[in-house]
Kinemage of the C-alpha trace (Angstrom):
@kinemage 1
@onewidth
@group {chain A} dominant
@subgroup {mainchain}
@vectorlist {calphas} color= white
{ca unk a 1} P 0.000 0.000 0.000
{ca unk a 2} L 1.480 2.836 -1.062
{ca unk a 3} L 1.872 5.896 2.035
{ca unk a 4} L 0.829 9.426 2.094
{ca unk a 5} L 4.325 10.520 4.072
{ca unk a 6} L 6.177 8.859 0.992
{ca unk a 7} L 3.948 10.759 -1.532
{ca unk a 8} L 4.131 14.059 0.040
{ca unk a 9} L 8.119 13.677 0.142
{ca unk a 10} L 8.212 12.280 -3.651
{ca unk a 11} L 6.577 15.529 -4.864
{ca unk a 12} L 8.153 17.820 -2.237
{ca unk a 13} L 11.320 16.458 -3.660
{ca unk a 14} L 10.086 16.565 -7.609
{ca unk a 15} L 9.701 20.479 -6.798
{ca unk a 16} L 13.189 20.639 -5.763
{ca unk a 17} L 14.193 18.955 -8.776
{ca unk a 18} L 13.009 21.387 -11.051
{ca unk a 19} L 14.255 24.386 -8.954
{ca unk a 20} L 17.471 22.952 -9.150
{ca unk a 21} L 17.579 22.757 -12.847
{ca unk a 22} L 17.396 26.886 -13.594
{ca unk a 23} L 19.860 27.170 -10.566
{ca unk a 24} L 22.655 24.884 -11.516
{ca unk a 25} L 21.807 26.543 -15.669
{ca unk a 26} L 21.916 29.823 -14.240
{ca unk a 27} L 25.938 28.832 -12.700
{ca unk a 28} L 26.979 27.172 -15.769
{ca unk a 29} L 25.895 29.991 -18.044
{ca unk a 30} L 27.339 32.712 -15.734
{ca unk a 31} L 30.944 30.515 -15.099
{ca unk a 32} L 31.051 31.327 -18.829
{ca unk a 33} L 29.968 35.044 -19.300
{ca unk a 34} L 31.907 36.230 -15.986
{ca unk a 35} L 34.030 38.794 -16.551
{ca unk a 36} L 34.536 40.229 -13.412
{ca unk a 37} L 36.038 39.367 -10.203
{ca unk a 38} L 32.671 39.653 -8.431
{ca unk a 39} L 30.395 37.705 -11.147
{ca unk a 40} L 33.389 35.338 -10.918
{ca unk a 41} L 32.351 35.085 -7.097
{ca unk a 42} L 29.204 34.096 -7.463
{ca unk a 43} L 29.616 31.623 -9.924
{ca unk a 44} L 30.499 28.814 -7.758
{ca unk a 45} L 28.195 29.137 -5.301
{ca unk a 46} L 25.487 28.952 -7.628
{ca unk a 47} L 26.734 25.824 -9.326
{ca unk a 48} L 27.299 24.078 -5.793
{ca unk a 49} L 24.080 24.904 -4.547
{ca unk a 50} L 22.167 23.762 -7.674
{ca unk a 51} L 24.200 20.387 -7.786
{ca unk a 52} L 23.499 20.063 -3.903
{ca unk a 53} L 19.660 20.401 -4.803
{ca unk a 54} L 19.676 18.265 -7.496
{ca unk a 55} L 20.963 15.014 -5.766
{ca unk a 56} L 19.352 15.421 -2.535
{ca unk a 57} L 16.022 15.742 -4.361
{ca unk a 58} L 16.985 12.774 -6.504
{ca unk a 59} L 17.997 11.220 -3.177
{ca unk a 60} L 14.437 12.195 -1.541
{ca unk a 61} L 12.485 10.891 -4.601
{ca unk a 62} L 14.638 7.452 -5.011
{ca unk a 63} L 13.962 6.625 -1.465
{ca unk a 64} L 10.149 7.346 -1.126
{ca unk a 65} L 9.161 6.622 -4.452
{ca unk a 66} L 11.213 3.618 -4.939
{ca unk a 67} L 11.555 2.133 -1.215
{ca unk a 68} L 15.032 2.608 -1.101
{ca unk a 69} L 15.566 2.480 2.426
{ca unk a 70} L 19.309 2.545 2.103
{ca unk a 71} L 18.848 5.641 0.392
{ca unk a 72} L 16.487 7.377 2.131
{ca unk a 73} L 18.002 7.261 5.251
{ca unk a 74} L 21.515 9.002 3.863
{ca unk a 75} L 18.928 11.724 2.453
{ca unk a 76} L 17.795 11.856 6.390
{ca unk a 77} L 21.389 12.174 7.347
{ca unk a 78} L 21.987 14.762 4.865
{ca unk a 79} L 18.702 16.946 5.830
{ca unk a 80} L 19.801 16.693 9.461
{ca unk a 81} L 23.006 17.953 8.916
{ca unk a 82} L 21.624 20.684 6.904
{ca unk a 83} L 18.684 21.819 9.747
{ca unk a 84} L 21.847 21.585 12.098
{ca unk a 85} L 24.093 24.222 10.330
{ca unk a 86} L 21.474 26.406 9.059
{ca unk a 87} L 20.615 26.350 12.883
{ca unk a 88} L 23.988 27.163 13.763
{ca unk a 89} L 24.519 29.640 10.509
{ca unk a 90} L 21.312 31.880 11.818
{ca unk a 91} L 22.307 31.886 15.724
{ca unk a 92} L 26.079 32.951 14.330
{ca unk a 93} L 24.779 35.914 11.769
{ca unk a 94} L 22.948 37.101 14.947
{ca unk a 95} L 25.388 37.269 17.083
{ca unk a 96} L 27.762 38.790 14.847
{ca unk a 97} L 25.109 41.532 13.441
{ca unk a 98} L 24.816 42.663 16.710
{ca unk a 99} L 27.367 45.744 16.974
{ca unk a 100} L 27.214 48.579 15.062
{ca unk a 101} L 25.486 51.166 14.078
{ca unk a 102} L 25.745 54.290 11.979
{ca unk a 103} L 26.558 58.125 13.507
{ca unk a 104} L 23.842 60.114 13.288
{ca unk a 105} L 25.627 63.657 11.838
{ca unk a 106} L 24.859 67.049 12.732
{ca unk a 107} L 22.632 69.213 10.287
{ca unk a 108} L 22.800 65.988 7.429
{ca unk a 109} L 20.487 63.810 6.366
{ca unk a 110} L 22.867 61.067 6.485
{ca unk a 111} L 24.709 58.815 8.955
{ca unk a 112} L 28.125 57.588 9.121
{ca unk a 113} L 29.758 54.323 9.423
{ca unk a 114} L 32.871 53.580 11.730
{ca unk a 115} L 34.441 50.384 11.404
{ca unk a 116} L 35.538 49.724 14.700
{ca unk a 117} L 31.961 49.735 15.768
{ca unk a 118} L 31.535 46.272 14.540
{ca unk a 119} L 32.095 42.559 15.531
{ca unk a 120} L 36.154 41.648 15.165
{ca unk a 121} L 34.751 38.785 13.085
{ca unk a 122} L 33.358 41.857 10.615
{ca unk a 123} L 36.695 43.533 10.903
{ca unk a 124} L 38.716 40.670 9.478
{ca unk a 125} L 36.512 39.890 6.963
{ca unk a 126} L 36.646 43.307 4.958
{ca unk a 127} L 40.180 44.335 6.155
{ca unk a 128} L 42.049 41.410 4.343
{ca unk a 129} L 43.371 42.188 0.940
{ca unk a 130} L 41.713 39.269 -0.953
{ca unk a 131} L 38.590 40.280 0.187
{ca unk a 132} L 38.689 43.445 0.204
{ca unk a 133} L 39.977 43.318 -3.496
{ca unk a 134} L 36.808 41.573 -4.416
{ca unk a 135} L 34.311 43.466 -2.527
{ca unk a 136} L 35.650 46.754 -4.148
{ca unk a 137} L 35.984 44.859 -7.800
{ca unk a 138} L 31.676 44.421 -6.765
{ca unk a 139} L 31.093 48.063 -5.464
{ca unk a 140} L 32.981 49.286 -8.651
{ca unk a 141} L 30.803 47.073 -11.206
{ca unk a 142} L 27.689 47.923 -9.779
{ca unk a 143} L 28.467 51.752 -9.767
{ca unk a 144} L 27.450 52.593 -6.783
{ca unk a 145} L 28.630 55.969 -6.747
{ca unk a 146} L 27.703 56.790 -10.800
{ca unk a 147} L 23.966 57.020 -9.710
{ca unk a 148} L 24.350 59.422 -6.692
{ca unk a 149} L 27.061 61.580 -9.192
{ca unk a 150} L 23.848 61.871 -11.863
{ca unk a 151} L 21.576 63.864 -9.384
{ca unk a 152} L 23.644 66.905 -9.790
{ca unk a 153} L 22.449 68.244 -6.502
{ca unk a 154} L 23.167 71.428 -4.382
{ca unk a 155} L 25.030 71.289 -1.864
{ca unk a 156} L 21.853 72.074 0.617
{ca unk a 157} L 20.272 69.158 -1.441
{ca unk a 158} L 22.759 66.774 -1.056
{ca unk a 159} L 23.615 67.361 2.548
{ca unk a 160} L 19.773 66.662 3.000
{ca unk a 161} L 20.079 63.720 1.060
{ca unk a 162} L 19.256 59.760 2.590
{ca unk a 163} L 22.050 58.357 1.530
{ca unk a 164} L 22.565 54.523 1.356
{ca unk a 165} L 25.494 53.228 4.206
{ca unk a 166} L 27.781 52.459 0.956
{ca unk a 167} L 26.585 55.779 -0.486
{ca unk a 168} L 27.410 57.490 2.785
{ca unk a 169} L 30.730 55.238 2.997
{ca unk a 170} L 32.350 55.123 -0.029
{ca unk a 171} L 31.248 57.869 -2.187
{ca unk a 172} L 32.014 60.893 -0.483
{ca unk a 173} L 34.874 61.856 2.052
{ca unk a 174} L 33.749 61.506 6.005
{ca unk a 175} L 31.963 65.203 6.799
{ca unk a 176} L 34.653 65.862 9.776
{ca unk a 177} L 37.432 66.615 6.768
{ca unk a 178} L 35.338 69.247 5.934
{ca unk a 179} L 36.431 69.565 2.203
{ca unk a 180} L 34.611 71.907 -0.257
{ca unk a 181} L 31.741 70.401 -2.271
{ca unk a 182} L 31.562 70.398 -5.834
{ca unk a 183} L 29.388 67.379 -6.053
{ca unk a 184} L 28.571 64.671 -5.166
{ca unk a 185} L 31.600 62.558 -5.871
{ca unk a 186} L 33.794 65.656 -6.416
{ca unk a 187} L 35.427 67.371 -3.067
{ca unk a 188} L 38.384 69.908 -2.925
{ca unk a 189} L 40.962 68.976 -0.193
{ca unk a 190} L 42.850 72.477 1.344
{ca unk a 191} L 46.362 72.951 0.214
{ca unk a 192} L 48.677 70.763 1.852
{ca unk a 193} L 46.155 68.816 3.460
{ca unk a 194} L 47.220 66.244 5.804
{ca unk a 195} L 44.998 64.379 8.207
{ca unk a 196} L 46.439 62.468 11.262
{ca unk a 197} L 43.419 62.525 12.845
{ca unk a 198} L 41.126 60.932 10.130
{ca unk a 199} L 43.150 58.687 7.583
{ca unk a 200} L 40.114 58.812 4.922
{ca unk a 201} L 40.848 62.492 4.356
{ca unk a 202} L 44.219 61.346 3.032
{ca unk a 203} L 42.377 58.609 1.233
{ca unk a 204} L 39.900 60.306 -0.086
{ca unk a 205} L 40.546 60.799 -4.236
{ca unk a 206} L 38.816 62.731 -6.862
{ca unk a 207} L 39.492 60.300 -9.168
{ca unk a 208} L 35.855 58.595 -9.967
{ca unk a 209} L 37.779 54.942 -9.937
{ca unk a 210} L 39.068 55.254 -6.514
{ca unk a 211} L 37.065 57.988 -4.731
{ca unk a 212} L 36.764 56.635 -0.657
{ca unk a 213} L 36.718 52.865 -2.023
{ca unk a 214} L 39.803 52.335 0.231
{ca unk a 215} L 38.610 54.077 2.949
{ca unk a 216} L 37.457 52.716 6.914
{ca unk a 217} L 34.585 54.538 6.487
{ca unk a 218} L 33.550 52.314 2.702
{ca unk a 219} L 34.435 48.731 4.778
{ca unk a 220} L 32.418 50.011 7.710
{ca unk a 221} L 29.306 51.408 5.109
{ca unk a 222} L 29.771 47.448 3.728
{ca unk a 223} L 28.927 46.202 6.647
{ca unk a 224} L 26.402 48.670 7.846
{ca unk a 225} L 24.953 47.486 4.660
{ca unk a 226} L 25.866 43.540 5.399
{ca unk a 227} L 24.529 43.629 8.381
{ca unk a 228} L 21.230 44.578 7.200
{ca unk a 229} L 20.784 42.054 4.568
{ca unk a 230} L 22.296 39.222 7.490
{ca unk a 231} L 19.528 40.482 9.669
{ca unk a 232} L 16.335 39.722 6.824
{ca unk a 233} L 18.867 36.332 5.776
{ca unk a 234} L 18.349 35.123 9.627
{ca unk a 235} L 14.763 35.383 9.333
{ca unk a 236} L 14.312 34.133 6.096
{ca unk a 237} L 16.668 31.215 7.374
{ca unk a 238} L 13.832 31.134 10.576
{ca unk a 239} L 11.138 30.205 7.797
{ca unk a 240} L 13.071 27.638 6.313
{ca unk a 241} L 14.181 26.069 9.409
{ca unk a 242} L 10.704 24.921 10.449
{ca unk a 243} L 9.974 23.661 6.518
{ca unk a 244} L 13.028 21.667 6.362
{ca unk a 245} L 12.015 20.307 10.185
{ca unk a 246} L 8.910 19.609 8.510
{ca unk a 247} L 10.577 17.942 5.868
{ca unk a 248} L 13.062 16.183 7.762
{ca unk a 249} L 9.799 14.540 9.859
{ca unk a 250} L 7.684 13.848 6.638
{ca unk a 251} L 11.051 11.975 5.960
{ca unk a 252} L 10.987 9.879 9.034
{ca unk a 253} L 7.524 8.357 8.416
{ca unk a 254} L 8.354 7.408 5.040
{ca unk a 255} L 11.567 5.677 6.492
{ca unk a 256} L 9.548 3.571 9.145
{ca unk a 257} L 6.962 2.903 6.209
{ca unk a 258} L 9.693 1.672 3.906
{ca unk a 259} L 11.152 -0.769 6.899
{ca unk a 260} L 7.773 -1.782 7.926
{ca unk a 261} L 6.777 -2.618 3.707
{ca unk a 262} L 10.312 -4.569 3.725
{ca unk a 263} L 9.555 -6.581 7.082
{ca unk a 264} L 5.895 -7.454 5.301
{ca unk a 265} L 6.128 -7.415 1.780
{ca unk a 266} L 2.534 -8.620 1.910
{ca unk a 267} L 1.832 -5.286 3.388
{ca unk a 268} L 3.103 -3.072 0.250
């Protein structure tokens, strides 16, 4: 007799199947039209994730479909591993989301981002090279600063202006250098400025390639801006938690109906 539990898992698992399929296509096809260091990122992930899909579901479908007991309990195995770091992954992206904040700035519309207002794990993350290298390669390709440069605001408009953390960060120099606007991305340093103070007023370029990409106050707008996606991630995560427990238990019964249907053949 065939059981509900190992129906409901066959087509839970048949759905998973086909979302695989546009995931892994969608890594294949951009592992060949990357061109950038931060497409080039992505790639991978995307492919590993869609292969991952793709034989768990396979896995799920083989062993409630098919009574392959063998089979379905490594696909139990597998789903409790996952539930256990995705458990583990949203209690972590708490903890470390935790510090940090941005400076709310006299007469400006805008806040500001310090880095040493964040988690050490943050810190290590954006201050390596490598990464570092990457992350700018991504805030460079997306143009992040090109769309706040095409307002062509005032100076009263701009300092008025809601600017993103990354905006706030990398795009302009930190208001306590107190260069002379001439646009958005555009700032006139004194003569013979020199900053011991604040190092991202020495940073701080006019060229539209560089700008304050290198700056503290760009890694700490990152993860002003990290932090904030981490936050909806963990709850998201939350959601998917309880379906994969719900998954994981639909699982179970069609295990113990797949032992009890090889005890008593008669019974299948």
């Amino acid at each position: 007799m065939v059981r509900f539990s190992n129906n409901l898992l066959g087509i839970l698992n048949v759905v998973t199947l086909l979302l695989s399929i546009p995931i892994l296509s969608g890594g294949i096809w951009l592992s060949h039209r990357a061109a950038t260091d931060c497409e080039r990122f992505l790639e991978r992930p995307i492919i590993a994730l869609g292969v991952f899909l793709l034989l768990v579901s396979l896995a799920g479908i083989a062993g409630a479909c098919c009574g392959a007991s063998c089979i379905l309990w490594i696909y139990l195995f597998v789903m409790f591993i996952l539930i256990l770091l995705l458990f583990c992954f949203t209690v972590f992206a708490f903890a470390v989301t935790n510090k940090g904040a941005g400076w709310v700035v006299s007469g400006r519309g805008y806040k500001e981002y310090r880095l040493g207002d964040y988690s050490n794990w943050l810190q290590k993350r954006v201050t390596n090279v490598d990464n570092w290298r990457r992350i700018k390669s991504c805030l460079q390709d997306g143009k992040v600063c090109n769309s706040l440069q095409e307002r062509n605001q005032t100076l009263d408009q701009f300092i008025n202006e809601n600017l993103s953390p990354i905006q706030s960060g990398c795009c302009k120099p930190p208001t306590a250098c107190n260069f002379t606007y001439t646009s958005e991305t555009v700032w006139v340093k004194p003569a013979e400025f020199n900053s011991t103070d604040i190092p991202d007023c020495n940073t701080w370029s006019n060229d539209q390639s560089a700008l304050c990409y290198d700056c503290q106050s760009c890694k700490a707008g990152v993860l002003a801006n990290l932090k904030n996606d981490w936050k909806k991630v963990a709850i998201v995560n939350i959601i998917f938690l309880i379906f994969l427990i719900i998954v994981y238990s639909i699982g179970c019964c069609a295990f113990r109906n797949n032992r009890r249907d090889n005890s008593y053949p008669g019974w299948k």
